[in-house]
N, C-alpha and C positions, 0 to 999 in steps of 0.2 A: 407419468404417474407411477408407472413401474420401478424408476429410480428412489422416489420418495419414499411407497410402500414398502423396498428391502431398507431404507434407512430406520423407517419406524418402527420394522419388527423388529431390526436388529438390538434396538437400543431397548425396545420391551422386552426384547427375553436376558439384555444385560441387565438391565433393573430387576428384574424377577430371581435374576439367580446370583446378585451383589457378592463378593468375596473379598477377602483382606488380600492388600495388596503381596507380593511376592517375589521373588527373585530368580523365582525357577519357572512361573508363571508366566502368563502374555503378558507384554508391556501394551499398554492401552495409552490411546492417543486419541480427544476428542478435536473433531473438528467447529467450532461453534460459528454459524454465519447466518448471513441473511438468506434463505434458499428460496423463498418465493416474493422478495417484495422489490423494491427498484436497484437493490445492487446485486439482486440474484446473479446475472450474465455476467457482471465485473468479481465475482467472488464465488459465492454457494456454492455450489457442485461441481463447478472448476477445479474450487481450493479443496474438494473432498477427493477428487479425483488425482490432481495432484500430491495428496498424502498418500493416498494408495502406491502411486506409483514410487515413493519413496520407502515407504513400507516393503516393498515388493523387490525395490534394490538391496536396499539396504538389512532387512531384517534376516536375511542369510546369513550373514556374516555374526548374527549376537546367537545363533542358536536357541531362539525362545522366537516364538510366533510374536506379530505386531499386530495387533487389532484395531483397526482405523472406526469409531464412531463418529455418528454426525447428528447434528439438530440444529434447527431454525430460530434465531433469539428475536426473530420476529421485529428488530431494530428496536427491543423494548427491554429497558435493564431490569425490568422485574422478573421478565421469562427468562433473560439471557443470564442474571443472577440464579432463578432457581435452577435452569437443568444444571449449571454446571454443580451445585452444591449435591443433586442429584449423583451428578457423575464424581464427584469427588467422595461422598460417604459412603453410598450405594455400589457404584460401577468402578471405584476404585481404581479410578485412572491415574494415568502416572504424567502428563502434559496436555495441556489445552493451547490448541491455536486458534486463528483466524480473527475474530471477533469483529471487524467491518464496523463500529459504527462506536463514535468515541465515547458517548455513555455506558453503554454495554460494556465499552471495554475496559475501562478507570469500575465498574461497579465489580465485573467479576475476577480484577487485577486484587481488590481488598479480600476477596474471599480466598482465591488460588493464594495470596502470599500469606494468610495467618493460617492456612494449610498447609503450608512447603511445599508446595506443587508448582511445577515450573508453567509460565505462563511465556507464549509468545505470540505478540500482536504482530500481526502481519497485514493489516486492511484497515485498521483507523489511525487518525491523522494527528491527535493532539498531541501535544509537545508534552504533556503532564506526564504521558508515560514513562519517559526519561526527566522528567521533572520531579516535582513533587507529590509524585504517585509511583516513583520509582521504587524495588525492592529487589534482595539479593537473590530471586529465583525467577526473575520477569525480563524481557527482552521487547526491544521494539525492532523488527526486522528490515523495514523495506523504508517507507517514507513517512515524514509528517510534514504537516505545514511550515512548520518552518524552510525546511528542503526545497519546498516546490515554492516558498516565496524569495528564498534566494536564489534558484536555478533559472526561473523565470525573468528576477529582477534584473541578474547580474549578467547572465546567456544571453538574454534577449537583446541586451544593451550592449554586449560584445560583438553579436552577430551583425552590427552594424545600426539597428535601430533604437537611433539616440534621443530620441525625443518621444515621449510616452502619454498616455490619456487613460485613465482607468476604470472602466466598468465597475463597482463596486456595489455589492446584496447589502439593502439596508439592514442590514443584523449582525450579530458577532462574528461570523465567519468572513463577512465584506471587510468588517472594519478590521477585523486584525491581517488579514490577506494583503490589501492595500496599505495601512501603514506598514509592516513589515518589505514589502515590495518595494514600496516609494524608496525607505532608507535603501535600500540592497540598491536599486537602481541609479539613484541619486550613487552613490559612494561608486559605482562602477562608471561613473562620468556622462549619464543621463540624466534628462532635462525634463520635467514632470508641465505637461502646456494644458493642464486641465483635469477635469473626472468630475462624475457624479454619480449620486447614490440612488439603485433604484429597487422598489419594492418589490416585498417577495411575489410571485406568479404574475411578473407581468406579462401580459399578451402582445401591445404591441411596442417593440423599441423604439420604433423611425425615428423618433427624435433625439433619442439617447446617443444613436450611430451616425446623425443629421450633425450633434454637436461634435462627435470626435472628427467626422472628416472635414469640419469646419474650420478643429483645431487644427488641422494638417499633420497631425501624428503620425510619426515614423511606427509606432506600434499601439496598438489597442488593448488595454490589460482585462483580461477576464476574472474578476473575484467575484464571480457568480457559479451556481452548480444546479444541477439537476435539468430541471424540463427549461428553465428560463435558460441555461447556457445552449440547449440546444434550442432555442425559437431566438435567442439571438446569433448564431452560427447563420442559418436558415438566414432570418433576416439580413443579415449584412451581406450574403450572396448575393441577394436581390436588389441588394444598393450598390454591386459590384465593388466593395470595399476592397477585396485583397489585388481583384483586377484592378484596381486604380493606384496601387501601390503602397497600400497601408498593410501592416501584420495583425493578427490577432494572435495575441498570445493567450492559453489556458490557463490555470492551475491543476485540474482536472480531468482530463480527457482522457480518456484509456484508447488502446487499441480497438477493442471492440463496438468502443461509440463513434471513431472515422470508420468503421466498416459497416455499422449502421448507417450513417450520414449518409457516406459515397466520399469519393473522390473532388465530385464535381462542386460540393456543396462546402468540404473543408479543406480545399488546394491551398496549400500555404499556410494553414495553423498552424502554430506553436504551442507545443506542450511539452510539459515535464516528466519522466518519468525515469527508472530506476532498471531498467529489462527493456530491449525489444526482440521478438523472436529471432530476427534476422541479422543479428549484430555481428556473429561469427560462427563458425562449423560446431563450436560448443552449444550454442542458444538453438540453434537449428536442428540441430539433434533432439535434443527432448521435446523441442516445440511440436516437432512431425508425432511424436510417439504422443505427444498428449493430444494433439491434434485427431489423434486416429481414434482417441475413447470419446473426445469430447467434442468433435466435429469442428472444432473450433481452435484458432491459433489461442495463446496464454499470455497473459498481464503481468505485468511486475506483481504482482499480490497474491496472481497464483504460481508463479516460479518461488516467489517467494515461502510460500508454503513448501514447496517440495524443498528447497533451502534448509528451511528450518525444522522440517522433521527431519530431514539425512544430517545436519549440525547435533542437534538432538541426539539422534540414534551413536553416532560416534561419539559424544562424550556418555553415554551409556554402556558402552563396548569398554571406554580406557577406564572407568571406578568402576566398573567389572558391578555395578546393579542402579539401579533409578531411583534412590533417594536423591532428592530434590536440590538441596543444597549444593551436594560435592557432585549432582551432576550441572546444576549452574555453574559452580563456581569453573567444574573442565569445561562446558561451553565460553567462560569467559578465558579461557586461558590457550583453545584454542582457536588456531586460524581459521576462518570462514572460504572453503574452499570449495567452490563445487562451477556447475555451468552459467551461474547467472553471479556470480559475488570470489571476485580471487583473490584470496590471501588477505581477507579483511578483518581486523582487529576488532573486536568488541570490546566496548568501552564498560568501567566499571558502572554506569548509567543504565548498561543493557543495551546501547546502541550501536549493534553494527555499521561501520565507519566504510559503507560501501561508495561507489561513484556514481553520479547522480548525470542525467544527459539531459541535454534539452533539442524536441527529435522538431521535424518540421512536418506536415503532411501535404504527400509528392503531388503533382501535376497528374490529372488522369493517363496524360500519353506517356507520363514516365512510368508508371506504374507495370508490373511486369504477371502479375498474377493476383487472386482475389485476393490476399494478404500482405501483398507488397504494396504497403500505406504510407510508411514513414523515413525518413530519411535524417542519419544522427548530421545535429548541426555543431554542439558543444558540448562538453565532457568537463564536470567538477569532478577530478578523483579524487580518490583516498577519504571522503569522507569530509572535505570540502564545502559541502552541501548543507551540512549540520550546525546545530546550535555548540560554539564552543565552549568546553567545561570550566571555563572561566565565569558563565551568564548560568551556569546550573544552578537549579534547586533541589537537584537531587539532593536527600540526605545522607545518601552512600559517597557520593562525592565532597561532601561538607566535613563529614568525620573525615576523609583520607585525607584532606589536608589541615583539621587541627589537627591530626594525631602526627601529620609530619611536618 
């Protein structure tokens, strides 16, 4: 509660005392996320804690103080749309991240870009971002779906599991998850032996995991999320699925939901992600240091944040102030270099063109410590992972090539 309490005063005595923006002033950097609702633990006050610490590297070196705000958009575009217009008139911030939930963040992507305020999503999934909702001051940082349905499709199917079954949510997120997957799968020389669609909150699978071990499926594809991915994890434990030699592959699964599970319950998933803490001496480093505020190892979405605020703050340092434009336009010119994303090129789309891995989650007895979960099985680099600007709808990409 004490965390929350300094977030709200802080942002009511910014509202109370609003000032035109400035160049000798604080650079303000709002954090906008879900802080108390189901993706609180995969984002909130991780990814606020993370700006912090980037703020805290970083903001020495520009000689002007960085003021990190934060607020809860409650996973509702009408909140998530007013504070930031809030924080854009009022609190006269100069970049907004995080945004975690893809309404929210397609709603306060229209408001930040006829503002010229730089926007960076760093936590929702839709491809519209670099689509057609793209804009010359907005950036997509870490992953979308598309990513995680080609890392899954194509990794899964290299890692040796060539014949596939796919769990798919009967709603938009199933279906576009699953066909996007099938094709990526099918084209990496896997063999589709079945799927079916199942309603949102179901309680119990056994028949759903009854028909994929009947297909004899080298892998089980997951295009489910929330409570029903974890009561189908659970369940297929208890059908000894992954004991009997079948894979379940995610789309979804963060670090923090195998160390909620256990070991015991998710040995052998497969999931896609962008970051794991333990990947090399660079990821391990800041993990331990975030670890120590937040009690807790970090997710691609909150390295990601600390990412994108220290890309941020150095293209603010090289146009020498934080108008919006010429500082997107050096974020797009330079290299994305730090401990979780090397030497990655931002696309004129706004999408960092980082390497995307697909991790396995370890055996309990391989396991070495409460956070040693995951183990890298396949690696898309350079950006791989991504929808190519050939299938864009960006309009920033449409004009660069009639204009050449």
């Amino acid at each position: 509660m004490r965390f929350f309490g300094c977030i709200c005063l802080a942002l009511m005595l910014a509202a109370s005392t609003g000032s035109a923006r400035s160049e000798d002033g604080p650079i303000k950097i709002g954090v906008l996320e879900d802080m108390s609702g189901p993706y609180a633990d995969v984002s909130g006050p991780g990814s606020v804690i993370a700006a912090r610490l980037a703020a805290e590297d970083f903001g020495p070196a520009l000689g002007r103080k960085v003021e990190i705000l934060a607020a809860d958009h409650a996973n509702k575009a009408d909140i998530g749309t007013a504070i930031a217009k809030r924080w854009f008139d009022v609190d006269k911030i100069d970049m907004i991240v995080g945004m975690g939930n893809s309404a929210v963040a397609l709603a306060v992507r229209g408001v930040a870009s006829s503002k010229g305020v730089v926007d960076i999503n760093t936590s929702a999934g839709t491809g519209d971002l670099t689509g057609k909702a793209c804009s010359p001051t907005s950036f997509h940082w870490v992953y979308d779906t598309y990513a995680l349905a080609k890392t899954i499709g194509t990794a899964t199917i290299r890692s040796g599991a060539d014949t596939f079954f796919m769990i798919a949510a009967d709603y938009n997120f199933g279906t576009i998850m699953a066909q996007d997957t099938t094709k990526f799968a099918t084209a990496a020389g896997g063999k589709s032996v079945g799927g079916v669609r199942v309603p949102l909150n179901t309680a119990d699978f056994s028949s759903y995991i009854l028909q994929a071990q009947s297909a004899r499926a080298k892998a089980i594809m997951l295009a489910i999320a929330g409570q029903d991915l974890i009561n189908f994890i659970k369940q297929s434990n208890e059908f000894n699925v992954v004991k009997s030699g079948q894979k379940l592959a995610s789309f979804v699964t963060f670090v923090n939901d195998v160390h909620a599970l256990g070991l015991n319950v998710t040995q052998g998933l497969l999931t896609a992600e962008a970051f794991y803490w333990d990947l090399n001496d660079d990821t391990r480093r800041f993990s331990r240091r975030f670890q120590q505020v937040a009690k807790k190892m970090p997710n691609s979405m909150q390295a990601g944040v600390y990412s994108a605020v220290t890309h941020y703050l150095k293209a603010v340092k090289a146009v020498g102030g934080t108008d919006g434009k010429l500082v997107a336009a050096k974020m797009r010119e330079l290299p994305v270099d730090d401990f979780m994303t090397k030497n990655a090129k931002v696309r004129e789309d706004g999408r960092v063109m980082r390497d995307f891995y697909l991790f396995q989650a370890k055996a309990p007895q391989d396991s070495k410590g409460e956070w040693d979960l995951l183990a890298p099985i396949e690696k898309l680099p350079d950006g791989e992972a991504f929808r190519p600007l050939a299938e864009s709808e960006c309009p920033l990409v449409k004009a660069a090539v009639t204009k050449n």
